[in-house]
DSSP file (Angstrom, degrees, kcal/mol; ACC not computed):
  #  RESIDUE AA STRUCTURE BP1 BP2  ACC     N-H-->O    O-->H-N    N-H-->O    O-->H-N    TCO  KAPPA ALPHA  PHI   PSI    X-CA   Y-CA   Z-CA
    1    1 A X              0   0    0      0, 0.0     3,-0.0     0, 0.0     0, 0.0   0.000 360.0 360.0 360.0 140.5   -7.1    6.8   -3.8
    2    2 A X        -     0   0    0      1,-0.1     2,-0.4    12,-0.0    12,-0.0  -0.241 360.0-121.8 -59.4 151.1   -7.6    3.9   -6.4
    3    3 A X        -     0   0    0      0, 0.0    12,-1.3     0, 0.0     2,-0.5  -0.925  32.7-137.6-101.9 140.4   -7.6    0.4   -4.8
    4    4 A X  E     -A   14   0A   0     -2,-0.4    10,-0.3    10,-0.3     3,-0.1  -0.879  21.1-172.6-117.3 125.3   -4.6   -1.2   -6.8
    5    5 A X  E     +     0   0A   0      8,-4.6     2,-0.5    -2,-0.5     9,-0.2   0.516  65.4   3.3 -58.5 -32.3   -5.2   -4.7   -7.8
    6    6 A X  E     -A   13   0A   0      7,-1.2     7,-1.1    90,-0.1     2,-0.3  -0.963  60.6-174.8-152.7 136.5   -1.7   -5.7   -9.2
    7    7 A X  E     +A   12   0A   0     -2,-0.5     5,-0.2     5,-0.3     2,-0.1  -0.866  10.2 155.3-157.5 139.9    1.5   -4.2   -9.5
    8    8 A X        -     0   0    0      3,-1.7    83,-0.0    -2,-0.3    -2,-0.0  -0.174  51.7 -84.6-121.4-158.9    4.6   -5.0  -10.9
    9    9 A X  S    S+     0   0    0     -2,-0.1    -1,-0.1    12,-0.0    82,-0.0   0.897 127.7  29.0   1.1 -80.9    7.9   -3.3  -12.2
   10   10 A X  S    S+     0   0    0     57,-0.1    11,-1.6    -3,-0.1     2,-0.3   0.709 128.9  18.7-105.4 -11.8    6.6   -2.8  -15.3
   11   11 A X        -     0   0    0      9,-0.2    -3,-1.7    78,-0.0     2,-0.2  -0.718  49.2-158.1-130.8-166.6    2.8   -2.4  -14.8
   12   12 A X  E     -A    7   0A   0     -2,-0.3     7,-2.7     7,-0.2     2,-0.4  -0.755  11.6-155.8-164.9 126.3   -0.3   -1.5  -11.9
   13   13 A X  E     +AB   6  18A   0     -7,-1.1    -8,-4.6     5,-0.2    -7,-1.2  -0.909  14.4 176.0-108.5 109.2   -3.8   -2.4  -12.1
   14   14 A X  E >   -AB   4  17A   0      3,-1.0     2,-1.0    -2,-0.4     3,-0.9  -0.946  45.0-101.8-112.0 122.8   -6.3   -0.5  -10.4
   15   15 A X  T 3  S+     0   0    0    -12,-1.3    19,-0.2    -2,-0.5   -11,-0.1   0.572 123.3  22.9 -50.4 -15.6  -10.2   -0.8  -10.3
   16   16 A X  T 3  S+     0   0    0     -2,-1.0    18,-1.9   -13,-0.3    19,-0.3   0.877 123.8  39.5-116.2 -51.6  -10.5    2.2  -12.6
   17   17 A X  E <   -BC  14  33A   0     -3,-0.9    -3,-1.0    16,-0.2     2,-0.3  -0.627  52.8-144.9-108.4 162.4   -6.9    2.5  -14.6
   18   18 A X  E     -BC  13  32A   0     14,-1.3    14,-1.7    -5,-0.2     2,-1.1  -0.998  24.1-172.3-123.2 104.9   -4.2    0.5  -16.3
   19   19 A X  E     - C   0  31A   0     -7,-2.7     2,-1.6    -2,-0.3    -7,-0.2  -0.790   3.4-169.9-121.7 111.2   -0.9    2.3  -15.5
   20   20 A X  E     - C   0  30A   0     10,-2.8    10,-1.0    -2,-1.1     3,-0.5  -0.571  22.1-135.7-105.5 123.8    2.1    0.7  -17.6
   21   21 A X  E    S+     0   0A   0    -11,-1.6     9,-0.1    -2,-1.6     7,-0.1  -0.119  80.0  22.0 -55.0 171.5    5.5    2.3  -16.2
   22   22 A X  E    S+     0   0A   0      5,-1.0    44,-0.6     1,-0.1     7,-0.3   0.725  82.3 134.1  16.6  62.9    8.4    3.6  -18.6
   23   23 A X  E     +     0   0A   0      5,-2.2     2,-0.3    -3,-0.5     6,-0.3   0.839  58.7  49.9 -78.2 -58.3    5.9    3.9  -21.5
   24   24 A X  E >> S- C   0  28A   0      4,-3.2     4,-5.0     2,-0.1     3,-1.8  -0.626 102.9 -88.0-103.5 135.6    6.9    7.2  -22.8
   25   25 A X  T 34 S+     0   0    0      1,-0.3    -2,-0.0    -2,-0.3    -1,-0.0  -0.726 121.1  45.0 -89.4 128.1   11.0    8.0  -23.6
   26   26 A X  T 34 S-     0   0    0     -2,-0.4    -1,-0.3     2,-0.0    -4,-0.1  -0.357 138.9 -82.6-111.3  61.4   12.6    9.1  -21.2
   27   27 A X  T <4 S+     0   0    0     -3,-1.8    -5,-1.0     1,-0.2    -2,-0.2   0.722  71.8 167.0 103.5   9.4   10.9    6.5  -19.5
   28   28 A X  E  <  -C   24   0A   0     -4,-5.0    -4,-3.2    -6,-0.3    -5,-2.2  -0.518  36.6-113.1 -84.5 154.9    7.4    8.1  -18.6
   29   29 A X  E     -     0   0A   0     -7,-0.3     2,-0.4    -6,-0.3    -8,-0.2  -0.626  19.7-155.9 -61.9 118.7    4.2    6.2  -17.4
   30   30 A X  E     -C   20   0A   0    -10,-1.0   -10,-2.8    -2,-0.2     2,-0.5  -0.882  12.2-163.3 -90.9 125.9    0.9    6.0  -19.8
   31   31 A X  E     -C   19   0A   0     -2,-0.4     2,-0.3   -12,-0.2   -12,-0.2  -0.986   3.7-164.5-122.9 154.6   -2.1    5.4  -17.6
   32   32 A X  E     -C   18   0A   0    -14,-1.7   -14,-1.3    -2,-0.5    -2,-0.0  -0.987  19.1-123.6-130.0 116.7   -5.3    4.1  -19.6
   33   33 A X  E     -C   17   0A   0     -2,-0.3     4,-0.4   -16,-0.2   -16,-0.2  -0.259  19.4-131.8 -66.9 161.8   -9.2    4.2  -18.1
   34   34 A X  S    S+     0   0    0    -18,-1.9    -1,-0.2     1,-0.2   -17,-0.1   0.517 115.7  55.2 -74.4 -21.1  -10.8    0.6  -18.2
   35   35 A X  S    S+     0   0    0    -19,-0.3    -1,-0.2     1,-0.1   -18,-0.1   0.551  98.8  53.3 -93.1  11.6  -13.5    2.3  -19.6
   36   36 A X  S    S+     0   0    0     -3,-0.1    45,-2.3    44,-0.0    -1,-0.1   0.763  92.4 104.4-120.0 -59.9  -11.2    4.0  -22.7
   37   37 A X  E     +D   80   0B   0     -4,-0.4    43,-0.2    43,-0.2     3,-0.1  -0.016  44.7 173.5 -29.4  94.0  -10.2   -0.2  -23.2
   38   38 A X  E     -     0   0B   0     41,-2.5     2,-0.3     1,-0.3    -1,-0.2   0.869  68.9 -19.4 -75.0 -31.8  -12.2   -1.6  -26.5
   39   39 A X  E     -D   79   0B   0     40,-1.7    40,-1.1     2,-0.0     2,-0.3  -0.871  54.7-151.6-157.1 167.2  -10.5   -5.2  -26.5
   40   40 A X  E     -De  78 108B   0     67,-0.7    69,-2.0    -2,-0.3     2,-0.3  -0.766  21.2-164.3-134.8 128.2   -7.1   -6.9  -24.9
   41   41 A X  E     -De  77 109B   0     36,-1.4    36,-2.4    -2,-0.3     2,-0.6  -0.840   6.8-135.1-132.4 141.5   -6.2   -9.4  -26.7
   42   42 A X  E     -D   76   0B   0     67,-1.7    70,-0.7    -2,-0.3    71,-0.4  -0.958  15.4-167.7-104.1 102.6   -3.6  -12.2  -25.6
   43   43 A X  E     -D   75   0B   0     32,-3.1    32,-3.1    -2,-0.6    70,-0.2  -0.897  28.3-130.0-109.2 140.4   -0.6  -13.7  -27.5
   44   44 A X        -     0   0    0     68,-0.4     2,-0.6    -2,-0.3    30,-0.1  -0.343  58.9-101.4 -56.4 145.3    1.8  -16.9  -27.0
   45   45 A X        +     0   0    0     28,-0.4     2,-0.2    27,-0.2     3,-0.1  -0.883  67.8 150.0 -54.9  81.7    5.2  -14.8  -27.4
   46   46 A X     >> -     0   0    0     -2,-0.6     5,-2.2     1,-0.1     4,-1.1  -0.729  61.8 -97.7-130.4 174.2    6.2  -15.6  -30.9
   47   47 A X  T >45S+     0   0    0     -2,-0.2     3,-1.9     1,-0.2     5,-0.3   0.948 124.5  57.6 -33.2 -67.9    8.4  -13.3  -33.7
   48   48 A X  T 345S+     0   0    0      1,-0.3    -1,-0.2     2,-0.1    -3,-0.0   0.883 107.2  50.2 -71.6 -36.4    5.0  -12.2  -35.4
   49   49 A X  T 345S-     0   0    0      1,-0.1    -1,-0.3     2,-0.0    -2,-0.2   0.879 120.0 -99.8 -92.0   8.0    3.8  -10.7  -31.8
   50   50 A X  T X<5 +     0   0    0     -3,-1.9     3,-2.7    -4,-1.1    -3,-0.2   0.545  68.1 152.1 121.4  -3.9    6.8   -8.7  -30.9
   51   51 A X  T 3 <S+     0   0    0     -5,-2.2    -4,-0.2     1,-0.3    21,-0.1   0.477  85.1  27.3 -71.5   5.7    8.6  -11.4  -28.3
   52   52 A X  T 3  S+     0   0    0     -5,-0.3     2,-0.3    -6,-0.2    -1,-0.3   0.141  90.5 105.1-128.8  19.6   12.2  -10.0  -29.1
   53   53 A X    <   -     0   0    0     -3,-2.7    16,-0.3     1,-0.1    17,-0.2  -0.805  58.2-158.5 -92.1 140.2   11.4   -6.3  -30.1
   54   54 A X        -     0   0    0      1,-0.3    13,-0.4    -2,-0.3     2,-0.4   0.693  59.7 -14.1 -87.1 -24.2   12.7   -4.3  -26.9
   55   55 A X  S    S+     0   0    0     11,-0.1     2,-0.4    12,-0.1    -1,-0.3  -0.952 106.1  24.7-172.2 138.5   11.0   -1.2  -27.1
   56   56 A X  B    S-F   64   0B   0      8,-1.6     8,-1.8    -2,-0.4     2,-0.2  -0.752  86.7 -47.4 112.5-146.3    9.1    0.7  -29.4
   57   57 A X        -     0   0    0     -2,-0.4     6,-0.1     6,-0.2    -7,-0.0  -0.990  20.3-175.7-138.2 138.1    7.1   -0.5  -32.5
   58   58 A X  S    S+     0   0    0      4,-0.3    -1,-0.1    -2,-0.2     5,-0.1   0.839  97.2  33.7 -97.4 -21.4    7.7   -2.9  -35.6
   59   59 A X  S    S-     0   0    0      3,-0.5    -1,-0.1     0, 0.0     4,-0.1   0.107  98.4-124.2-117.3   1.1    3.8   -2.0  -37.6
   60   60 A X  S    S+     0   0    0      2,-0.3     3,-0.1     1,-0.1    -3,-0.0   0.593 101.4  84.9  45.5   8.5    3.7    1.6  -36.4
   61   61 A X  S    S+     0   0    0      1,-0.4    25,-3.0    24,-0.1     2,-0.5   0.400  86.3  43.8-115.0 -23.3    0.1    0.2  -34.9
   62   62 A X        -     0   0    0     23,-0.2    -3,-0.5    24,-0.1    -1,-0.4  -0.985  69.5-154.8-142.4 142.5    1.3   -1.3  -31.6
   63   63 A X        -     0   0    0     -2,-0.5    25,-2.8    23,-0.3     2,-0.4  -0.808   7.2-158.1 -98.9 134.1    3.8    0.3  -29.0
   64   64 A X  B     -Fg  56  88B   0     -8,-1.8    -8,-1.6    -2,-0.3     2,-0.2  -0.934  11.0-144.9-123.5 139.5    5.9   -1.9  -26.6
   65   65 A X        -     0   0    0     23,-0.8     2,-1.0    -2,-0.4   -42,-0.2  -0.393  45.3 -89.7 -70.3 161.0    7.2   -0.4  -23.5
   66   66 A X  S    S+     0   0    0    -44,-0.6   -11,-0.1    -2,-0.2   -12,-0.1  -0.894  70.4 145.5-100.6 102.1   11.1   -2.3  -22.8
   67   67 A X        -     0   0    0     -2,-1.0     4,-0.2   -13,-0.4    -1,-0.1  -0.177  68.5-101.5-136.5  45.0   10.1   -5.1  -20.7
   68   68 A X    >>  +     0   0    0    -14,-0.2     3,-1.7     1,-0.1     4,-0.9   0.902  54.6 172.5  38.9  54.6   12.0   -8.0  -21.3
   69   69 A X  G >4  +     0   0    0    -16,-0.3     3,-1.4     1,-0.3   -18,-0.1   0.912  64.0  65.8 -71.5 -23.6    9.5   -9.4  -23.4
   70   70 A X  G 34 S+     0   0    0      1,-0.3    -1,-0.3   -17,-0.2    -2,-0.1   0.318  99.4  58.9 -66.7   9.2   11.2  -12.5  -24.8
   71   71 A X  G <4 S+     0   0    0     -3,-1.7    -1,-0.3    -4,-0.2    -2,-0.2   0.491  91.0  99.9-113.9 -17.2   11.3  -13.9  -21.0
   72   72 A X    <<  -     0   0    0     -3,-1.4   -27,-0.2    -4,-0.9    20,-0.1  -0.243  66.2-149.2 -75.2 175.0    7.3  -13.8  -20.5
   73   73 A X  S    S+     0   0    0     18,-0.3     2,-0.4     1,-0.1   -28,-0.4   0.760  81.5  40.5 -97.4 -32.2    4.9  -16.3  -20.8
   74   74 A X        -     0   0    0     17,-0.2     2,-0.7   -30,-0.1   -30,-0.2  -0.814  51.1-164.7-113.9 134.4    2.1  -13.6  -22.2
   75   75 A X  E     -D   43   0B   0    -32,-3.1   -32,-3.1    -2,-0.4     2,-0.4  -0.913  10.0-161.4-127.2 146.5    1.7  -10.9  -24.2
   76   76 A X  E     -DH  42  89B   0     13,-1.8    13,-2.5    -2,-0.7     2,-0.4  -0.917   2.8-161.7-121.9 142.9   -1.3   -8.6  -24.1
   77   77 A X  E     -DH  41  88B   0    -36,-2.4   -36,-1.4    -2,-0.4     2,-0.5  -0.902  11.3-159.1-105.8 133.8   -2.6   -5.8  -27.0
   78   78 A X  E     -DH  40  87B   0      9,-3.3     9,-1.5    -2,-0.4     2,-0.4  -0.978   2.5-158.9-106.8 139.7   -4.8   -3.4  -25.7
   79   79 A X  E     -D   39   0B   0    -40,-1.1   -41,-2.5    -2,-0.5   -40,-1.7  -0.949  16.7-131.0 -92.0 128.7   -7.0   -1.7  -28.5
   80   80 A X  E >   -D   37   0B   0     -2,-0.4     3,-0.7     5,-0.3   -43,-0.2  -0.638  22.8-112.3 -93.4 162.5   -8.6    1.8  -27.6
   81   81 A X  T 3  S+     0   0    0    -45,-2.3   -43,-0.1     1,-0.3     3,-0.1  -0.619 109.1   7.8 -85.9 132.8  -12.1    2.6  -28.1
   82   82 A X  T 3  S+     0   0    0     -2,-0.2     2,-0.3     1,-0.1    -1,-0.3   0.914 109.1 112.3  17.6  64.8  -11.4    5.7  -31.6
   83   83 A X    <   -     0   0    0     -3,-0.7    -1,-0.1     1,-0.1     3,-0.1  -0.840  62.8-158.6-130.0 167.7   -7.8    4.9  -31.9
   84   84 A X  S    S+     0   0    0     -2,-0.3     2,-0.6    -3,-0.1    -1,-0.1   0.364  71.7  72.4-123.2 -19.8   -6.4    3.4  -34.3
   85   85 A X        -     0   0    0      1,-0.1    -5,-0.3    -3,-0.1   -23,-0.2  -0.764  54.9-163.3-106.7 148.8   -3.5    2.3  -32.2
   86   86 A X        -     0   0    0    -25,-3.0     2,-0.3    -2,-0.6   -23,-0.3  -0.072  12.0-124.3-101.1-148.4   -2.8    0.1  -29.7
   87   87 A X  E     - H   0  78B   0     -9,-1.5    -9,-3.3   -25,-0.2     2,-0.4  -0.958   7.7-166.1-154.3 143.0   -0.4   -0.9  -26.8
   88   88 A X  E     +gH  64  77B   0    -25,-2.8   -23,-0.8    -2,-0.3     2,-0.3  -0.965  23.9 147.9-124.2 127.6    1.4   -3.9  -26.1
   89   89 A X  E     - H   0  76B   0    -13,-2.5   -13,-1.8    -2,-0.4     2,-0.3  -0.785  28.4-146.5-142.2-178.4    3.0   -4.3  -22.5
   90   90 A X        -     0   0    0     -2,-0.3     2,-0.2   -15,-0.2   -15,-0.1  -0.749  14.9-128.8-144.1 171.4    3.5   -8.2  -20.3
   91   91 A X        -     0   0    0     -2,-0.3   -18,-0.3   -81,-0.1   -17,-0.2  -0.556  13.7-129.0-156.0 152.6    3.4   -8.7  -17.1
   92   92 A X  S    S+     0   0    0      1,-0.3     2,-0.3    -2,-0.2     0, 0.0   0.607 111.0  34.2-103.2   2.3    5.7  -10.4  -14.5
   93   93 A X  S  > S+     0   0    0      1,-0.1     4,-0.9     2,-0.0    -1,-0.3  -0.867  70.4 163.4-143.5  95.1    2.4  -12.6  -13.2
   94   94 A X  H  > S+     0   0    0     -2,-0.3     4,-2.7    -3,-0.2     5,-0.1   0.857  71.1  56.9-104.9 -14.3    0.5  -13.1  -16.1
   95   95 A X  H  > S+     0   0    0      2,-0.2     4,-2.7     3,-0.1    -1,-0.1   0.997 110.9  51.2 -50.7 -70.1   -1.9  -16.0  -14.8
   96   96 A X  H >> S+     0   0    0      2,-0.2     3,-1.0     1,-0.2     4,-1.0   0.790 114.9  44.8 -36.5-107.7   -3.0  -13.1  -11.6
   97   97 A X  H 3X S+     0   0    0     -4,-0.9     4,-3.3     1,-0.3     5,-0.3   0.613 107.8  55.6 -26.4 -41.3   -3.7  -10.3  -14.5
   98   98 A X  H 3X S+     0   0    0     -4,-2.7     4,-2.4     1,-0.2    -1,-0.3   0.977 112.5  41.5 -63.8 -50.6   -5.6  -12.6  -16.7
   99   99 A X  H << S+     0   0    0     -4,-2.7     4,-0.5    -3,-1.0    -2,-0.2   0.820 114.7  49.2 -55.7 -37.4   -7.9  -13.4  -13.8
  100  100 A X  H >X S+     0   0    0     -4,-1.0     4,-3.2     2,-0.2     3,-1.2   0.908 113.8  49.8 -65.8 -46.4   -8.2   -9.6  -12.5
  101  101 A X  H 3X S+     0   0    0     -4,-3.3     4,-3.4    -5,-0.3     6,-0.3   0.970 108.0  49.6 -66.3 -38.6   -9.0   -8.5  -16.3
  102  102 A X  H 3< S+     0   0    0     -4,-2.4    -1,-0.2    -5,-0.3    -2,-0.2   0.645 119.4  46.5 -58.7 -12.8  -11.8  -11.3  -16.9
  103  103 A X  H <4 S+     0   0    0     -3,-1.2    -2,-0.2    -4,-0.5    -1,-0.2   0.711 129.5  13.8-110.5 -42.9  -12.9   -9.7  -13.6
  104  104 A X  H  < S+     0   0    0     -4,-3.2     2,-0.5     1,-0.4    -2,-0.2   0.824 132.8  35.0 -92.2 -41.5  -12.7   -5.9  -14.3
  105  105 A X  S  < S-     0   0    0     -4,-3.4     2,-1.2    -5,-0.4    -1,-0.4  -0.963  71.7-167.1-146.6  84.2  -12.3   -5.4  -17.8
  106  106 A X        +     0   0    0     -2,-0.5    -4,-0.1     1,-0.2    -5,-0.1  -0.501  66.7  87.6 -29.9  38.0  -14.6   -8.4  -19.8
  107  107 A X        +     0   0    0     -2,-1.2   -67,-0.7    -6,-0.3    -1,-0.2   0.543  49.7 140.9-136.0  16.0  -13.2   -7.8  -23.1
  108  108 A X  E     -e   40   0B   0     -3,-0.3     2,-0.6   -69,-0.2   -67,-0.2  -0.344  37.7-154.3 -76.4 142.2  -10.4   -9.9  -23.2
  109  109 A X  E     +e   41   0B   0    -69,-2.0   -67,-1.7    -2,-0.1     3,-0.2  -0.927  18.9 170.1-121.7  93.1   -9.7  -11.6  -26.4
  110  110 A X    >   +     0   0    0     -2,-0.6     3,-3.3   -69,-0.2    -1,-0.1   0.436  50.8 101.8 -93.9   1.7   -7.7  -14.9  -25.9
  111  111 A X  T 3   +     0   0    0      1,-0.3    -1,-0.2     2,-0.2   -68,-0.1   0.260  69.2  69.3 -84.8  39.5   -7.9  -16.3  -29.2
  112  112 A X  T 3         0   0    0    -70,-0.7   -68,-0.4    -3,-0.2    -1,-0.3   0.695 360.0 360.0-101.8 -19.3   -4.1  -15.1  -30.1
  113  113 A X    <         0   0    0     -3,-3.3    -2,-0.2   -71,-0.4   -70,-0.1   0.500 360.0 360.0-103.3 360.0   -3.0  -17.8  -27.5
């Protein structure tokens, strides 16, 4: 068993995987390797990143899970290594992920924030 670094509601971080809950309709869980991960990227909550879409996608290029985004402080894009698409999820602790990802997962991209 994975040693879980964070977990929330809506996501769970674990040395090896990134598992963001109710991903998939009716509600299903995507889990994602760290090594799968080309970038994360970090956004200030604004219109342009998605901070009042509830679910789904406005670009057909990033997917949001329904996670109350318009109450977070953060928003993270993951980009996959040959995808062309990403995922966009937040976090209910976002300070705590940003330090576990600089820590696991070196590819985080802050310059949206």
């Amino acid at each position: 068993m994975e040693n879980v670094l964070y977990s929330d509601k809506l996501i769970e971080i674990s040395e090896r995987t990134i598992l963001i809950r109710k991903y998939f309709y009716p509600f299903g869980p995507k889990r994602v390797n760290l090594t799968d991960i080309e970038t994360i990227t970090v956004y200030k909550p604004s219109l342009a990143s998605g901070k009042f879409r509830y679910w789904g996608t406005g670009n057909f290029r990033t997917w949001y899970p329904p996670d109350n985004r318009a109450k977070r402080d953060k928003i993270f894009v993951m980009k996959l290594k040959k995808k062309w698409w990403r995922i966009g999820f937040t976090v209910e602790d976002s300070e705590k992920v940003l330090n576990i990802l600089n820590s696991n997962c070196p590819l985080i991209d802050k310059s949206g924030t």
